[in-house]
N, C-alpha and C positions, 0 to 999 in steps of 0.2 A: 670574698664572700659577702651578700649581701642580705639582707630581709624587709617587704613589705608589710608594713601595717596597714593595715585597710580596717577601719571603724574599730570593731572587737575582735574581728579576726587575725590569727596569726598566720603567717606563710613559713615554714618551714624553708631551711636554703635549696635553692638550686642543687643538682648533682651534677655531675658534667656529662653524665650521661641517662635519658631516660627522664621520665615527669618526677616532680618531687614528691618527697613522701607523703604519706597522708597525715594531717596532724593527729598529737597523741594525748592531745589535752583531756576528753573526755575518758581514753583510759586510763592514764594517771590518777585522775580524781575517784574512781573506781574500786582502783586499787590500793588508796592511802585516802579513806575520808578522813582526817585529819588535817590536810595541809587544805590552805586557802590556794584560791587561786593566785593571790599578789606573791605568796609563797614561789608557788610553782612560775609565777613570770619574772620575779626577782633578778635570777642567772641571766637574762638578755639584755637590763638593764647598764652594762658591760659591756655593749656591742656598739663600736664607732661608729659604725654605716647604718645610718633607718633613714628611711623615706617612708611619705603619707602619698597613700595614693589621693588624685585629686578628686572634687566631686564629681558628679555628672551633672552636668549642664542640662536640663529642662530645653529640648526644640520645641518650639511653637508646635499645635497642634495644626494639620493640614486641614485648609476651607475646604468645602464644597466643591470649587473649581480646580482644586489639586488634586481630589480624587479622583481616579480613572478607572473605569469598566475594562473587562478584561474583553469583549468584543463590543466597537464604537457603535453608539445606537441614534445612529442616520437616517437619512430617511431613504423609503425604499427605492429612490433611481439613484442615490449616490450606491448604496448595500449592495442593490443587485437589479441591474437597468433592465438584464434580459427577460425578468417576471415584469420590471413595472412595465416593460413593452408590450407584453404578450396584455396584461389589464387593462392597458388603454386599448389596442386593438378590440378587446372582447366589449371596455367602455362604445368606444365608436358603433360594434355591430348592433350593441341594446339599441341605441339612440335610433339607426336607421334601417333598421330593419324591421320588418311585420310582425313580429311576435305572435303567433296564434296557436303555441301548444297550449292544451287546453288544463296541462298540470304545471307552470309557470306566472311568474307574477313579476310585477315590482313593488318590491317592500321602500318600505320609509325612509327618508333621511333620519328621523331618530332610531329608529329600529336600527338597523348599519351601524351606528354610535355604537350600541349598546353589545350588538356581537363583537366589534373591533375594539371594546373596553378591555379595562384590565380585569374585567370579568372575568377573562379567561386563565387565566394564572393560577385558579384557587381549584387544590381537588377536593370533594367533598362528598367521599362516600359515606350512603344512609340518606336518610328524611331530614327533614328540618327539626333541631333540638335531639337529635339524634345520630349525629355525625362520628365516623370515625379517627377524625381528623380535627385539629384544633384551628382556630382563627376562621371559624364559619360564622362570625357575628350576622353578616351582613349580606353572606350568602344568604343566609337562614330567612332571613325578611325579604330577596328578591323572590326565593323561590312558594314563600308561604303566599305573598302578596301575588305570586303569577296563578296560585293556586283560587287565593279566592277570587282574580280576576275571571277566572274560565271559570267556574261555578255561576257568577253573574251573568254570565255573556250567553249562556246557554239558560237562564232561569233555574238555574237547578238549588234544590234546597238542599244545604249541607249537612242537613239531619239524615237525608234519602240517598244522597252520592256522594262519592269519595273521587279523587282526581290526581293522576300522578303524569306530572309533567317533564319527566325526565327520559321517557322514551329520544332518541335520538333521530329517530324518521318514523314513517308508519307500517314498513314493514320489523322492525325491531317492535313496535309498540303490537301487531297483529299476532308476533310470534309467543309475547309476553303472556297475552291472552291464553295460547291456546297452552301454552306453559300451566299457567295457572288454575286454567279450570281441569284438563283433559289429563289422562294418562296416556303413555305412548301407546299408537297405533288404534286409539277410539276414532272414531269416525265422524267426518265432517262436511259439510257443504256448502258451497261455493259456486257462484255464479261462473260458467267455465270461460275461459281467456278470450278465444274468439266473438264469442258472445257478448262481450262488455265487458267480462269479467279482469282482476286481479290476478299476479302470479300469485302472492300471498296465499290467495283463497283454496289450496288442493291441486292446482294447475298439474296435470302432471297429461305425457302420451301416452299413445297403448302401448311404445318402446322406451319410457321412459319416465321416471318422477324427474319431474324436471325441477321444482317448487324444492326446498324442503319440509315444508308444509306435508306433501305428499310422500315424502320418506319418512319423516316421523307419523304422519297420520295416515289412516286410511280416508281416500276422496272421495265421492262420488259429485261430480256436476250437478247443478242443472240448468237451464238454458232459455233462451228467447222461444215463442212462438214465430218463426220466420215469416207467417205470413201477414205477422203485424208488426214485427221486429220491439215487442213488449214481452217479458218476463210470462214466460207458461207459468201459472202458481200454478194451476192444477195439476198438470205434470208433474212439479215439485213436487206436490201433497201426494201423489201417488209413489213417487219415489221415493220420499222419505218414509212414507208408511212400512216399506221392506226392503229400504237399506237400514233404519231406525238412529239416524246420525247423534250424535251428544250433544254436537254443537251445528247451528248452520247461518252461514254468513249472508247477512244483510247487503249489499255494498257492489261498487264495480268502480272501473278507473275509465269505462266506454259507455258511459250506458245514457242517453241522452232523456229520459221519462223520469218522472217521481215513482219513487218505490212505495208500494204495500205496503207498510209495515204491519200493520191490523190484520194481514192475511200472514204477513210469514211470524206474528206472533201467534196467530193460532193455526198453523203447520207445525211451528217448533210444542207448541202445547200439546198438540194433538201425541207428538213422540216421544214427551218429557226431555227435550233438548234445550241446551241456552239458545237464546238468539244475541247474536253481535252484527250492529252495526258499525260498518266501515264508512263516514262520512266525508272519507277524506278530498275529495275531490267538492264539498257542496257544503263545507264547515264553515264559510262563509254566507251563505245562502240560508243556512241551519239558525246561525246568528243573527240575522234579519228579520229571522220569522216567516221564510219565503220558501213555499213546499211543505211536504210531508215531515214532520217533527219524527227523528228515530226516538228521542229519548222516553216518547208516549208507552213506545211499546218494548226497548230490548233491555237487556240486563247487564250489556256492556258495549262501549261508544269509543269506538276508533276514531284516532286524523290525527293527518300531518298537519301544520301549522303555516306552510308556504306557497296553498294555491287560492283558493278562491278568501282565507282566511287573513291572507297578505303577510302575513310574517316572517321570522326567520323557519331554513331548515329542522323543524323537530319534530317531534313530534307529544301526542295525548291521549291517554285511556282514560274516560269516564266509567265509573262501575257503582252498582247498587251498594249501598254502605255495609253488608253484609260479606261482599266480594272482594272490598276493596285491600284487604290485609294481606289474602292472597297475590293478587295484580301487583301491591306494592315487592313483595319477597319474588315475585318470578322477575319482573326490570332489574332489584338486586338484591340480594346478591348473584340469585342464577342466573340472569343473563347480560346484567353490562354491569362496568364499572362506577368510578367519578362520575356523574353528570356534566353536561358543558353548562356554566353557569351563564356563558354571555348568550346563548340559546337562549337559556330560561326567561334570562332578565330583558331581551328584545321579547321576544313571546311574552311577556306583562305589558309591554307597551302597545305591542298589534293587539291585545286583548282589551285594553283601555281605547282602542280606536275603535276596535267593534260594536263599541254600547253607543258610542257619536251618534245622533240623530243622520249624519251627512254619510255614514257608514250604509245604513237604509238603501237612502239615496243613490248610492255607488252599487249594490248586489242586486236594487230595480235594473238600473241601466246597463249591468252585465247581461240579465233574460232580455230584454228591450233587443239587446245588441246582438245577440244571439239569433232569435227571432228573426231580424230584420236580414241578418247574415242568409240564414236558412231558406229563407223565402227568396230570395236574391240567388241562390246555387239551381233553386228548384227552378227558378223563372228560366236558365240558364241548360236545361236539362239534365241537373243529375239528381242522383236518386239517394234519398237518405233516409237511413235504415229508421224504422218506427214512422218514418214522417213529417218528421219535423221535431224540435226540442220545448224542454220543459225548464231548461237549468241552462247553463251558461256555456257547452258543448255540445257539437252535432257530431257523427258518423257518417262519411258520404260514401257511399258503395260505389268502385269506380268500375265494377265489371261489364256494367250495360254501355260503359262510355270506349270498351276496348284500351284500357289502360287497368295499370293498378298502383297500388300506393306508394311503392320501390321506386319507382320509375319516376314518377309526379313529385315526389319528394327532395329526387336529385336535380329534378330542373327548378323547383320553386326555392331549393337553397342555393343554385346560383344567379335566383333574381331578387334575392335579400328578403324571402316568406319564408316564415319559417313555424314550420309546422309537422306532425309526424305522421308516418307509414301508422296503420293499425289492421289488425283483423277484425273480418263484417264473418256475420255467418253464412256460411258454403264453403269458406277459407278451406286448405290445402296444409299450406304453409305461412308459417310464423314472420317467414324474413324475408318470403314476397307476397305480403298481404293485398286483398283487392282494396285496401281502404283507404281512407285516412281523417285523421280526427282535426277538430278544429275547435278552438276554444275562444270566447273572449275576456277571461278577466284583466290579462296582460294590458292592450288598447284599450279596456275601458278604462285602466286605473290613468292611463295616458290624456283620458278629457275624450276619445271618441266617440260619437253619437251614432242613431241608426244611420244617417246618411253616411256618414266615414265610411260604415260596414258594408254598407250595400256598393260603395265605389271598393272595397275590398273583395268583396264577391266578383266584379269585373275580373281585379289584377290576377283571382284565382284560376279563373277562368282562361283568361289569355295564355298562365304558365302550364295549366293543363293542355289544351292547344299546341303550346308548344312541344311537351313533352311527347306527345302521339305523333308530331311531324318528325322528333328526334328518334322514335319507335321506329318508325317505317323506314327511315333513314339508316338505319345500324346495319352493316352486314350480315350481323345473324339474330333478326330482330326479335327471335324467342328466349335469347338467352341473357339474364340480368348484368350477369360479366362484361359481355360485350359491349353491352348499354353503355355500360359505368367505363369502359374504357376507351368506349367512343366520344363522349361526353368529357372525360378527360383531355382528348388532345382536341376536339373540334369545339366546345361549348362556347371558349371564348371568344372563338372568330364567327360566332352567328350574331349576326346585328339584331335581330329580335329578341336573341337575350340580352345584348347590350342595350338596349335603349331599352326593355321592361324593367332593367337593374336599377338604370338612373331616374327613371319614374317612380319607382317602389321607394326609393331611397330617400329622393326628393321629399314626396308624401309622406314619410315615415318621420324625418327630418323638422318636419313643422308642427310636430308637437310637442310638450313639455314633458322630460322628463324625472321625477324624481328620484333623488339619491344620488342621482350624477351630475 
């Protein structure tokens, strides 16, 4: 039998069967305060076998380079080749192809930085200085600093507006809105879909809310004067007078003219409604100074942050400082969570590029380019709705040309144009509209001038052309399926669209792109 001593400890012997007993030191002492402890260890004193256990040995602490992550943080084509493949692909298609959706951009090389920061790591639900979560130092400062940037960029006085920049796109910031002011199923207005308008806005059929917008609210449209493809206010004015809406929307994602606002501020007076403006499409334009100012007249200011504004994905409600507590508590708690902070923090940066004197300069030569486009379509024979544009988007009505926007969209995306189907008014249907839209902030932010645009009016022209020989060409040339699956197995063996591909490409190819 043996026993270790280890410091002050004593180990009782082994048994030869089972863990050794528990020591009995503290009951002893319990039970007889009288004896010392030297007392009670005395009798081992007697014992031939003691060993000391040894010390411990101190290992060096492990560097930096000896620590390892529990998954290796490579880079994305060692991690995972088949997204970085699929990125450079989509890389290649920005570079050479036409870009002309009219809700598309390219943002900055520092903007990019600042989404792909470690921005994105930190959640931080609440306001600034008011977070539910700890380690928001520095959140706190990009989002308050994105805050007073879009207050400047817009002229607006912090005594009069309030601004919550944590919407996530502009249909989450439209819904917030109507959260905040409206109870469920008040009534609202909304420029209708085919007309230029937003899903956002009430969009709903006569078989269908299609919006949710329109399931939680009650719609009522209103709509263009077709024979001048400009906004009926009168109509509005008579419509709202005996639908009596709460709220009615300023705004549209098609609409190629400067809006009223002076007229749909006293519409909405006239029925005690808010007016909100949806800028999102001209929040760039709005920052220039160039067009109709919504903030003259409405009580609360929609946009996303990524089109004519150049920034990242997000979105922004501006609201009368009166409104703003509400707008803040409907974004959240009641309808989103964390904010994305590498959003925010690029959105302070495309907000500090908006005040640049050279910012001016760039939302001139989107109308410029616009302009010059339109005029170039019309030289060409087609017809676009209002007439011509005021902002940096047209609508071309393809029905007089016997084509329509489904068809024209699937041949100009395989000669690298790229651009969207829309509905013009007379529309039918949604998903074979007669139209299609065209924008240019994308090419302008590329360096192009009006002559680029007017040689892009050409290549449009050619792939419509083409499209109508593909039309008459399909065995059953009324039906869009058949289009789409004729154009499938035959597109690539028509040399017109191969040698418009490598022209587009070519042209597209020789300008500069940033961020890539």
């Amino acid at each position: 039998m043996s026993f270790a001593v280890c410091s002050r400890s004593v180990v009782a012997p082994a048994q030869a069967n089972g863990p050794p007993p528990r020591p009995r030191v503290a009951a002893v002492k319990k039970a007889v305060p009288s004896l010392s402890y030297l007392t009670i260890m005395r009798p081992m004193q007697n014992l031939t076998k003691l060993r000391r256990c040894p010390r411990a040995v101190a290992e060096p602490a492990p560097t930096y380079s000896d620590r390892k992550m529990f998954q290796e943080d490579a880079s994305l084509a060692e991690i995972d080749p088949e997204v970085a493949e699929i990125i450079a692909n989509e890389k290649h298609r920005q570079i050479h192809e036409l870009e002309l959706i009219a809700s598309e951009n390219f943002t900055s090389t520092a903007v990019m930085t600042c989404v792909g920061s470690c921005m994105t790591n930190k959640y931080s639900e609440g306001l600034p200085n008011a977070r539910y979560y700890g380690g928001n130092k520095f959140i706190d400062q990009a989002e308050l600093l994105c805050q007073k940037r879009a207050l400047e960029t817009y002229g607006l006085d912090p005594e009069g507006w309030g601004v919550n920049v944590q919407p996530l796109s502009g249909s989450p910031a439209n819904m917030a809105v109507y959260t905040a002011l409206l109870n469920p199923h008040d009534r609202i207005m909304g420029l209708d879909l085919p007309h230029g308008g937003h899903l956002t806005h009430g969009f709903q059929t006569p078989k269908k809310r299609v919006s949710a917008t329109s399931v939680y609210f009650e719609s009522m449209p209103y709509r263009l004067d077709e024979s001048t493809g400009i906004i009926d206010y009168d109509a509005l004015e008579k419509s709202a007078a005996l639908f009596r809406p709460r709220l009615i929307i300023a705004g549209a994602s098609a609409y190629p003219r400067d809006i009223d606002y002076a007229r749909m501020r006293s519409i909405a007076d006239s029925v005690g409604a808010y007016l909100m403006a949806d800028m999102a499409h001209i929040s760039g334009l709005v920052a220039a100074r160039i067009g109709t100012n919504p903030f003259e007249y409405a009580d609360v200011v929609t946009t996303t942050t990524h089109k004519s504004l150049r920034g990242p994905r997000g979105g922004m409600i501006f609201a009368k400082k009166e409104l703003i507590d509400r707008i803040n508590q409907a974004v959240f708690p009641a309808l989103q969570g964390g904010p994305h902070n590498h959003t925010i923090t690029g959105l302070a940066v495309a907000l500090k590029a908006a005040q640049a004197p050279e910012f001016v300069d760039y939302q001139k030569q989107i109308v410029k380019n616009a302009r010059a486009l339109a005029a170039r379509l019309m030289e060409h024979g087609y017809t676009l709705v209002s007439g011509g544009t005021d902002n940096h988007l047209m609508l071309v009505d393809l029905k007089p040309n016997g084509i329509d926007g489904s068809r024209v969209q699937t041949i100009l995306d395989l000669v690298s144009i790229t651009l969207n189907k829309n509905s013009v008014p007379g529309d039918k249907s949604a998903m074979n509209p007669g139209g299609i839209r065209i924008g240019t902030p994308a090419l302008t932010t590329r360096g192009f001038l009006e002559d680029d645009f007017r040689r892009v009016g050409d290549l449009i022209h050619r792939g419509i052309c083409i499209a109508k020989e593909c039309k008459a060409a399909t065995p059953a040339p009324g039906k869009l399926a058949d289009f789409r699956a004729y154009m499938a197995s035959e597109g690539e063996s028509r040399s017109d669209i191969r040698a418009l591909r490598e022209e587009v490409e070519a042209f597209a190819g020789s300008f500069p792109m940033p961020g890539l």
